[in-house]
PDB file of N, CA, C and O in Angstrom:
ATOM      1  N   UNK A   1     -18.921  36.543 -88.083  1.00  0.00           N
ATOM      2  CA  UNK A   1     -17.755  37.270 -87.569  1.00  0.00           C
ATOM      3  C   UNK A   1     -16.910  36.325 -86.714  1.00  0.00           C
ATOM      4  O   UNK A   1     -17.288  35.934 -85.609  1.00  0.00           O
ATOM      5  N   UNK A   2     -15.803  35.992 -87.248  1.00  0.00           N
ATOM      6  CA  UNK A   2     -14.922  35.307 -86.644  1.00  0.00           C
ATOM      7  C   UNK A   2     -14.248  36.009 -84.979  1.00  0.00           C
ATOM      8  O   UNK A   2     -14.125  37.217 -84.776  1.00  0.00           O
ATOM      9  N   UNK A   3     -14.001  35.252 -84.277  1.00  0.00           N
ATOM     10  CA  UNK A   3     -13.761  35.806 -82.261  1.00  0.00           C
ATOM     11  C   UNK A   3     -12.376  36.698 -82.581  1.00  0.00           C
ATOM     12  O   UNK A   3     -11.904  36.982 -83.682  1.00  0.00           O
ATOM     13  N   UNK A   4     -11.940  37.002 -81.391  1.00  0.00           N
ATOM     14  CA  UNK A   4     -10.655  37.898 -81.626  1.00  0.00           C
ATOM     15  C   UNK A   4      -9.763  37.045 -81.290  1.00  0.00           C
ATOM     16  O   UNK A   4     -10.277  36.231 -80.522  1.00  0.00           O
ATOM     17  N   UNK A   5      -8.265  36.736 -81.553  1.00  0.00           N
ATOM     18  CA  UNK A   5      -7.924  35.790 -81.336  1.00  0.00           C
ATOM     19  C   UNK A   5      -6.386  37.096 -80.799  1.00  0.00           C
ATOM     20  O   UNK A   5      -6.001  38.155 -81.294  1.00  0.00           O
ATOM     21  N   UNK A   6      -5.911  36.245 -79.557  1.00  0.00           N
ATOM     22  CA  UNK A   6      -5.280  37.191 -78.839  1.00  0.00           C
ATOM     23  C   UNK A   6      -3.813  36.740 -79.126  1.00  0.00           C
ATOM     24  O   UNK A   6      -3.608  35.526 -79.138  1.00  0.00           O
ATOM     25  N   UNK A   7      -2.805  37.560 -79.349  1.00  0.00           N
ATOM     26  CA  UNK A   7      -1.347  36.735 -79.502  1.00  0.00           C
ATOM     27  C   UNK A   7       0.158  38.048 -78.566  1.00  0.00           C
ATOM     28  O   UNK A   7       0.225  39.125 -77.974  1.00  0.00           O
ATOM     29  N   UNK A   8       0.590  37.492 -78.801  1.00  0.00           N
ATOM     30  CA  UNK A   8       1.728  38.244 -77.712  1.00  0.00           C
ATOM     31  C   UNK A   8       0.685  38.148 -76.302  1.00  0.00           C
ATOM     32  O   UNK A   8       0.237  39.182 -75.807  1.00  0.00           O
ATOM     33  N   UNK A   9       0.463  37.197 -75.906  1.00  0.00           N
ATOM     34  CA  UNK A   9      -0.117  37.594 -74.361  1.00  0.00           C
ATOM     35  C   UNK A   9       1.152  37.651 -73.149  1.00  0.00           C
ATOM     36  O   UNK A   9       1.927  36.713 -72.960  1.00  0.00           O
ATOM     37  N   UNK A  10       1.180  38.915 -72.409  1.00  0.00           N
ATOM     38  CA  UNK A  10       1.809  38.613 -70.980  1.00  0.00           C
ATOM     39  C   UNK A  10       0.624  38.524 -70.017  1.00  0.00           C
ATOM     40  O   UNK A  10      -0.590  38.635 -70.190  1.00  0.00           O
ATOM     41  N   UNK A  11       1.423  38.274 -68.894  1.00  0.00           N
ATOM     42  CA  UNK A  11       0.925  38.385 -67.245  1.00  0.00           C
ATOM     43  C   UNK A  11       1.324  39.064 -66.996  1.00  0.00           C
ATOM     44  O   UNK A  11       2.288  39.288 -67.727  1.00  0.00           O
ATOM     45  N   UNK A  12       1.143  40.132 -65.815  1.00  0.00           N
ATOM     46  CA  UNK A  12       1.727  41.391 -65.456  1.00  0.00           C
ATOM     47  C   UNK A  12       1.121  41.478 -63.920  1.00  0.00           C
ATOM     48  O   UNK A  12       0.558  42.562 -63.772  1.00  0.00           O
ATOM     49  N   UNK A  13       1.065  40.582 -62.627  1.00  0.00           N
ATOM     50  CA  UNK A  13       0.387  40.617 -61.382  1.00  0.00           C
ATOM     51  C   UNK A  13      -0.992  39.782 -62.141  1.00  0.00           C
ATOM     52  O   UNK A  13      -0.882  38.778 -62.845  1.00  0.00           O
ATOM     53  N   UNK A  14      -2.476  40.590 -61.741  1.00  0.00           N
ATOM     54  CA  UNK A  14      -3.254  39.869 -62.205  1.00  0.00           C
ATOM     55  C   UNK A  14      -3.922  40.130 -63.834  1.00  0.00           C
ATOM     56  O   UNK A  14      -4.849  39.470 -64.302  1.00  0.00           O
ATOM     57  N   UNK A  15      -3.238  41.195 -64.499  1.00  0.00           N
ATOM     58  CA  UNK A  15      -3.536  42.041 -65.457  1.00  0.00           C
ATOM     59  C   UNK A  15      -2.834  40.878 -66.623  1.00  0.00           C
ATOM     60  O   UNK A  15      -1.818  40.224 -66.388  1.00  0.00           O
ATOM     61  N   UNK A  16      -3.589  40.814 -67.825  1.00  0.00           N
ATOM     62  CA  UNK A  16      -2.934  39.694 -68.919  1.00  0.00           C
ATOM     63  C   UNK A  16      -2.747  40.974 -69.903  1.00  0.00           C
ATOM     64  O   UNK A  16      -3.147  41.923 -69.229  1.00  0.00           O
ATOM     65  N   UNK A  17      -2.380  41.400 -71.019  1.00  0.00           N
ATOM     66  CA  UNK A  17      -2.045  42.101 -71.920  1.00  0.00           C
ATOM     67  C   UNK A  17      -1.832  41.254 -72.919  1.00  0.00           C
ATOM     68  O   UNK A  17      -1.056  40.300 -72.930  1.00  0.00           O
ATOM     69  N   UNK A  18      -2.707  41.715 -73.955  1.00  0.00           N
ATOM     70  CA  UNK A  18      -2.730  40.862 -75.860  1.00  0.00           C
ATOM     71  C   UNK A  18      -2.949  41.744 -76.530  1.00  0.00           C
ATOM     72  O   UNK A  18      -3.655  42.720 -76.277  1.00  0.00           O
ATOM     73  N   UNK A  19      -2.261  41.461 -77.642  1.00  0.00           N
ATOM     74  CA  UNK A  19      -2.750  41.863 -79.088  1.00  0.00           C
ATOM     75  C   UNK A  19      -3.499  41.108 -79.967  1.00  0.00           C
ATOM     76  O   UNK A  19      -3.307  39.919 -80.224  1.00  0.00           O
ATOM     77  N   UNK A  20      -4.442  41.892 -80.467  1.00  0.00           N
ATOM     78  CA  UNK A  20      -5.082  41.556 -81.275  1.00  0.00           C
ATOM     79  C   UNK A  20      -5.975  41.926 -82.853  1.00  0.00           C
ATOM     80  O   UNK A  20      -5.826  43.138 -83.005  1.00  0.00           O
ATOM     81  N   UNK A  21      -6.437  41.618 -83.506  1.00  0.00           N
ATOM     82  CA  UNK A  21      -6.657  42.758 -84.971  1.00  0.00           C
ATOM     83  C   UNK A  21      -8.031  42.671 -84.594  1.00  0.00           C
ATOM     84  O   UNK A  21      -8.517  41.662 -84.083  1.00  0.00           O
ATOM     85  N   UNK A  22      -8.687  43.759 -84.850  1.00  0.00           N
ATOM     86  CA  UNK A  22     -10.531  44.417 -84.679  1.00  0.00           C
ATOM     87  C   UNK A  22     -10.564  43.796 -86.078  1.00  0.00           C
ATOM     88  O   UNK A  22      -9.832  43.014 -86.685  1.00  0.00           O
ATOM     89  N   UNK A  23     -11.962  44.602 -86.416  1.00  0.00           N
ATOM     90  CA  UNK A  23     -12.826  44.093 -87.445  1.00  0.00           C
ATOM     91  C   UNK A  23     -12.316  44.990 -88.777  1.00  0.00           C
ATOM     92  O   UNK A  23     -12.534  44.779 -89.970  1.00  0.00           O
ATOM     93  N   UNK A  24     -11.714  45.843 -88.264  1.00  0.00           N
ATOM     94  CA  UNK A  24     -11.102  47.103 -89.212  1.00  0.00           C
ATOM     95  C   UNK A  24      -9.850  46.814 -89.328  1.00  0.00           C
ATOM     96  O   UNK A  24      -9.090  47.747 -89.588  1.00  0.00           O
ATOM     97  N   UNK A  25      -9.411  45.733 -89.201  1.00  0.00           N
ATOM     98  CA  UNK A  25      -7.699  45.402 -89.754  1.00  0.00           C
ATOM     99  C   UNK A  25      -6.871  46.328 -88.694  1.00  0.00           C
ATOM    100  O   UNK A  25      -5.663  46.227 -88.910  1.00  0.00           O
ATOM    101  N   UNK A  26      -7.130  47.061 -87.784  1.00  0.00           N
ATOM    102  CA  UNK A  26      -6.216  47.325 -87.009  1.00  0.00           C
ATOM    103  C   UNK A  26      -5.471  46.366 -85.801  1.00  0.00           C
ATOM    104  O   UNK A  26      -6.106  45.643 -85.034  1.00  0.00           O
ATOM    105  N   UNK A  27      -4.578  46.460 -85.803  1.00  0.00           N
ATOM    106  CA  UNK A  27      -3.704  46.092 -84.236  1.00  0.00           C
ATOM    107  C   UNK A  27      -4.296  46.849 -83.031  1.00  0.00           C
ATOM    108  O   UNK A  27      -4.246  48.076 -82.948  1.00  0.00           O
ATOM    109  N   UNK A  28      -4.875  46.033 -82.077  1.00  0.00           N
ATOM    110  CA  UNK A  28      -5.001  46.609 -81.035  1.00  0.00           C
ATOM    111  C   UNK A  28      -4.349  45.867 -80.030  1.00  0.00           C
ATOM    112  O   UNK A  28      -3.814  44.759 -80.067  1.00  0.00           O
ATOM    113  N   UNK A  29      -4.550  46.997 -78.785  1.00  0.00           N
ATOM    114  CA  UNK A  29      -3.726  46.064 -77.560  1.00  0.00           C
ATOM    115  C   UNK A  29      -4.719  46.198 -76.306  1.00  0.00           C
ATOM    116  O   UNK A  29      -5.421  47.191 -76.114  1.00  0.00           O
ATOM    117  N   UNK A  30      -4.689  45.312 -75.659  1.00  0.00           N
ATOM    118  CA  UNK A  30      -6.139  45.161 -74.634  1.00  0.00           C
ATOM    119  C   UNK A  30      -5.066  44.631 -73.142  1.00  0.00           C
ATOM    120  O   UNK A  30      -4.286  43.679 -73.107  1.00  0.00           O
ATOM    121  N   UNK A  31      -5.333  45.458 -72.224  1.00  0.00           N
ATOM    122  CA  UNK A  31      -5.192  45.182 -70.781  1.00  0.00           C
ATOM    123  C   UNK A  31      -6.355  44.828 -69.995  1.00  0.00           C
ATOM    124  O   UNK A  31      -7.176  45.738 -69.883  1.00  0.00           O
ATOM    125  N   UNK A  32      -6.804  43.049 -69.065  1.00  0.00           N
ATOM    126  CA  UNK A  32      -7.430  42.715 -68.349  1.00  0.00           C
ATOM    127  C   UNK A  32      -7.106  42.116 -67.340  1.00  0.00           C
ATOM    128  O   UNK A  32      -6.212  41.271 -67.292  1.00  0.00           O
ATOM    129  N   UNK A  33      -8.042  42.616 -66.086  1.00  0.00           N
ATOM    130  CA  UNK A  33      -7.664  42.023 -64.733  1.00  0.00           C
ATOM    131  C   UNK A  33      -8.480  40.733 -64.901  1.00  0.00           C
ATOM    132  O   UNK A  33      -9.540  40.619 -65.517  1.00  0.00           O
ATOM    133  N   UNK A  34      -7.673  39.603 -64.122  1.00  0.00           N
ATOM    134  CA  UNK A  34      -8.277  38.188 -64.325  1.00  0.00           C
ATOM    135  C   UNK A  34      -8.419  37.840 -63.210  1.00  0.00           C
ATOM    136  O   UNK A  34      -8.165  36.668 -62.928  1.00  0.00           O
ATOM    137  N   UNK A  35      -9.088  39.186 -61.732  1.00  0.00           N
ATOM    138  CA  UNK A  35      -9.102  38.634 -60.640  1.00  0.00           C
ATOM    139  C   UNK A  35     -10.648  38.629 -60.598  1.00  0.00           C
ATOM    140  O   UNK A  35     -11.135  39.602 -61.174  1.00  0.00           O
ATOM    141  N   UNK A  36     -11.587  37.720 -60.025  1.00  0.00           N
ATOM    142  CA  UNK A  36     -13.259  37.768 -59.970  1.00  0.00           C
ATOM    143  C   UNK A  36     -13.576  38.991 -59.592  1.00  0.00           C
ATOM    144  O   UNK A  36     -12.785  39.613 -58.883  1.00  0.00           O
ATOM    145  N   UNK A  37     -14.578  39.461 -59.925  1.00  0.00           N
ATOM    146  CA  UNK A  37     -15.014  40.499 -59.678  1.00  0.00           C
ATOM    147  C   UNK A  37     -14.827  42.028 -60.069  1.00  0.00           C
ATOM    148  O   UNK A  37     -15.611  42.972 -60.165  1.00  0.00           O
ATOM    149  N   UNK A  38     -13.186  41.848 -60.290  1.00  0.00           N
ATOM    150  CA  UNK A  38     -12.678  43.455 -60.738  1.00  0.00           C
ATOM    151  C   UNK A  38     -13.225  44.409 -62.157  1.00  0.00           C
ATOM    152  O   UNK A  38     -13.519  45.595 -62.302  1.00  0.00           O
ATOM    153  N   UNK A  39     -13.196  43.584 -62.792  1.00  0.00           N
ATOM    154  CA  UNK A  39     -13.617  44.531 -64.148  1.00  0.00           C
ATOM    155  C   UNK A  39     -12.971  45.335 -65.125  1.00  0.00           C
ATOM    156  O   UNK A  39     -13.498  45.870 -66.100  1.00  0.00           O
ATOM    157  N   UNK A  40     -11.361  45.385 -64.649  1.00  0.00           N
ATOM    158  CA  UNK A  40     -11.028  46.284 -65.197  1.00  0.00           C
ATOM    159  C   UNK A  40     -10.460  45.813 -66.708  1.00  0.00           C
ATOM    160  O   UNK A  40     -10.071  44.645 -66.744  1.00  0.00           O
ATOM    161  N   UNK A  41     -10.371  46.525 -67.875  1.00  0.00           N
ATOM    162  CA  UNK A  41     -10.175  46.320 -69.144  1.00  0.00           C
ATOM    163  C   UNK A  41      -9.944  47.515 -69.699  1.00  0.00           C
ATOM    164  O   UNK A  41     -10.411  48.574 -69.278  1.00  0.00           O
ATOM    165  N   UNK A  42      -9.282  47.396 -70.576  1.00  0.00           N
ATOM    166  CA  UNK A  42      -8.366  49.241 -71.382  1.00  0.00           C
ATOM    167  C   UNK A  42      -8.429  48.059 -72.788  1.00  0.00           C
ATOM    168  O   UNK A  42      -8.331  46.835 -72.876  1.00  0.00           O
ATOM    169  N   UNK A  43      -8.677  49.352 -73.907  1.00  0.00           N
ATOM    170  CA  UNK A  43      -8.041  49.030 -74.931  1.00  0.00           C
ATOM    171  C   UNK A  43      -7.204  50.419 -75.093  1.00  0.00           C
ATOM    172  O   UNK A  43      -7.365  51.501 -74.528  1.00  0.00           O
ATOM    173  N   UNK A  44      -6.037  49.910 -76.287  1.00  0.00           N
ATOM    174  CA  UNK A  44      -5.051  51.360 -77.168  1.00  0.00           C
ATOM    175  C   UNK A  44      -4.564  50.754 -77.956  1.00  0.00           C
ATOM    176  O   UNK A  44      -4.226  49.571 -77.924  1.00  0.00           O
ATOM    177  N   UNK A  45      -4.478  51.467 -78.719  1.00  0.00           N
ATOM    178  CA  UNK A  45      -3.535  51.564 -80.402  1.00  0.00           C
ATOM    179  C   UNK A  45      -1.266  51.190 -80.027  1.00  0.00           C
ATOM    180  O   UNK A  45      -0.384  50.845 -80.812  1.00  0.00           O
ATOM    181  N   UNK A  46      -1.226  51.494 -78.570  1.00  0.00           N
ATOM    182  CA  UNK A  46       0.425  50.976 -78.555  1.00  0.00           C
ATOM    183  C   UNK A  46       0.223  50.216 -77.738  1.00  0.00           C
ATOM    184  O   UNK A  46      -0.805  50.246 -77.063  1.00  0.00           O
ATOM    185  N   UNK A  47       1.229  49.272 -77.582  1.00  0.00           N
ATOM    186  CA  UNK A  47       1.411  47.979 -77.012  1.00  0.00           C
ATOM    187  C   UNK A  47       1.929  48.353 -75.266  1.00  0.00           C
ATOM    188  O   UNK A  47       1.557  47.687 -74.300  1.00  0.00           O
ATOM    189  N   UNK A  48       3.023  49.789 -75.180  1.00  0.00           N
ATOM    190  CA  UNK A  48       3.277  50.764 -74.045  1.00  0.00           C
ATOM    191  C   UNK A  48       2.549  51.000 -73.171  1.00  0.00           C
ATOM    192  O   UNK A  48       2.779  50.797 -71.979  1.00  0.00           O
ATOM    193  N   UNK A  49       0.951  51.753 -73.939  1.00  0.00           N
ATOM    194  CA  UNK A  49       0.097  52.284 -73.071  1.00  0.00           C
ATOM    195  C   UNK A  49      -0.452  51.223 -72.357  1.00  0.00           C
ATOM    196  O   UNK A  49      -0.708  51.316 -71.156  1.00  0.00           O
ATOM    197  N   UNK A  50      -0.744  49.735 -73.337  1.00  0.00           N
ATOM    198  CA  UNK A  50      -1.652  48.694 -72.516  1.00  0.00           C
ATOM    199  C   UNK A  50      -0.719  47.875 -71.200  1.00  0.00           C
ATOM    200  O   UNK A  50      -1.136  47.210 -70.252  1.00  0.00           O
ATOM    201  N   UNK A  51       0.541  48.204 -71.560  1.00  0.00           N
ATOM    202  CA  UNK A  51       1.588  47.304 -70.430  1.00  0.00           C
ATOM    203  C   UNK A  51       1.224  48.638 -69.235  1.00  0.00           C
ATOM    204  O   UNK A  51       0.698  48.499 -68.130  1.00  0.00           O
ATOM    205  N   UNK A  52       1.657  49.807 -69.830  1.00  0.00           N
ATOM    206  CA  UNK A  52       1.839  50.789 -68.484  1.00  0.00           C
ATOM    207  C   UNK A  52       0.330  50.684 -67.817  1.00  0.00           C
ATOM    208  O   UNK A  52       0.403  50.968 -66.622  1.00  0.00           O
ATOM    209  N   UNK A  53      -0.861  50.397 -68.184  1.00  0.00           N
ATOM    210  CA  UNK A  53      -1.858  50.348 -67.387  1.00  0.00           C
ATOM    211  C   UNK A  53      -2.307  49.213 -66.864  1.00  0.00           C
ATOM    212  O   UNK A  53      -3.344  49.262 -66.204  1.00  0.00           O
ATOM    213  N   UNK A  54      -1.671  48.045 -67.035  1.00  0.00           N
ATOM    214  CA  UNK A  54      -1.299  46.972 -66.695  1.00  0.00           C
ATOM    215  C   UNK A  54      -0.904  47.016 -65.078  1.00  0.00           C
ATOM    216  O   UNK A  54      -1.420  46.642 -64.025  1.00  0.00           O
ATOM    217  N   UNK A  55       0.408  47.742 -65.532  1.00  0.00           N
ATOM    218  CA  UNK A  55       1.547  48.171 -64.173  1.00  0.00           C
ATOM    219  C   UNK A  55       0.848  48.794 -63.220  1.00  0.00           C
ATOM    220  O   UNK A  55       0.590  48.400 -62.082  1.00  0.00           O
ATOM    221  N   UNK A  56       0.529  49.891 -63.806  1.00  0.00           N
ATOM    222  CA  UNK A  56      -0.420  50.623 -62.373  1.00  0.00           C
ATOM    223  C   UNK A  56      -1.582  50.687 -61.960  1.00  0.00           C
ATOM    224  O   UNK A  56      -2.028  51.535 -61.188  1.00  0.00           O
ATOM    225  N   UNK A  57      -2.388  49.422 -62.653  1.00  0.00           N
ATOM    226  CA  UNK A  57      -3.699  49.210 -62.423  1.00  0.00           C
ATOM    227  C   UNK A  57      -3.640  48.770 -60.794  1.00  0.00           C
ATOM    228  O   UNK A  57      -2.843  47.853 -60.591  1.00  0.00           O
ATOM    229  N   UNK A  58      -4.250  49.198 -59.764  1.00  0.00           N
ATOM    230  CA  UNK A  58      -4.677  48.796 -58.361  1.00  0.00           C
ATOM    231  C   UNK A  58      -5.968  47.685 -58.512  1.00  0.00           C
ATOM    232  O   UNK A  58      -7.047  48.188 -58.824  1.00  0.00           O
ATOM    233  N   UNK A  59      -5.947  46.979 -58.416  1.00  0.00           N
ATOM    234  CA  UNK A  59      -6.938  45.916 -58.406  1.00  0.00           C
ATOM    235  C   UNK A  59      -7.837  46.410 -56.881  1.00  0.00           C
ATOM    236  O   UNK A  59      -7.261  46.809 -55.870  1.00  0.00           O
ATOM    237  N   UNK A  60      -9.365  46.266 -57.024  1.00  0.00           N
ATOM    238  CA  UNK A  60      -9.985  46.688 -56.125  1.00  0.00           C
ATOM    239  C   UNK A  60     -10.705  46.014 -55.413  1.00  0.00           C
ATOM    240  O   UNK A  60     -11.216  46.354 -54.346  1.00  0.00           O
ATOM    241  N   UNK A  61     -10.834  44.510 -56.235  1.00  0.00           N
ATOM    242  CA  UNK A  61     -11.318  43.162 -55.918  1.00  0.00           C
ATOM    243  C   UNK A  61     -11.056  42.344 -54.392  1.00  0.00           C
ATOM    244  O   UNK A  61     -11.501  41.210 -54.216  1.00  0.00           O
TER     245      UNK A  61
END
């Protein structure tokens, strides 16, 4: 199984947002905090939902 390979990436504070295709040929979109410790990560099917939780993610780190 080939890795996921991430494209359209932003920055958004500490939150990165990519797209990427699963194993099922879908487009997905993945929101992660890239501060140590935090944890936080979302996947969704629109590119919207992963920016808007991006935006209002509170980092707790």
């Amino acid at each position: 199984m080939r890795p996921n390979r991430f494209y359209n990436v932003i920055r958004i504070g500490p939150v990165e947002v990519g797209t990427f295709n699963n194993g099922r040929g879908q487009t997905r979109h993945t929101a992660a905090c890239t501060a140590p410790g935090c944890g936080f990560s979302t996947e969704h099917r629109d590119r919207s939902a992963a920016e808007l939780s991006a935006r209002t993610h509170r980092c707790t780190a």
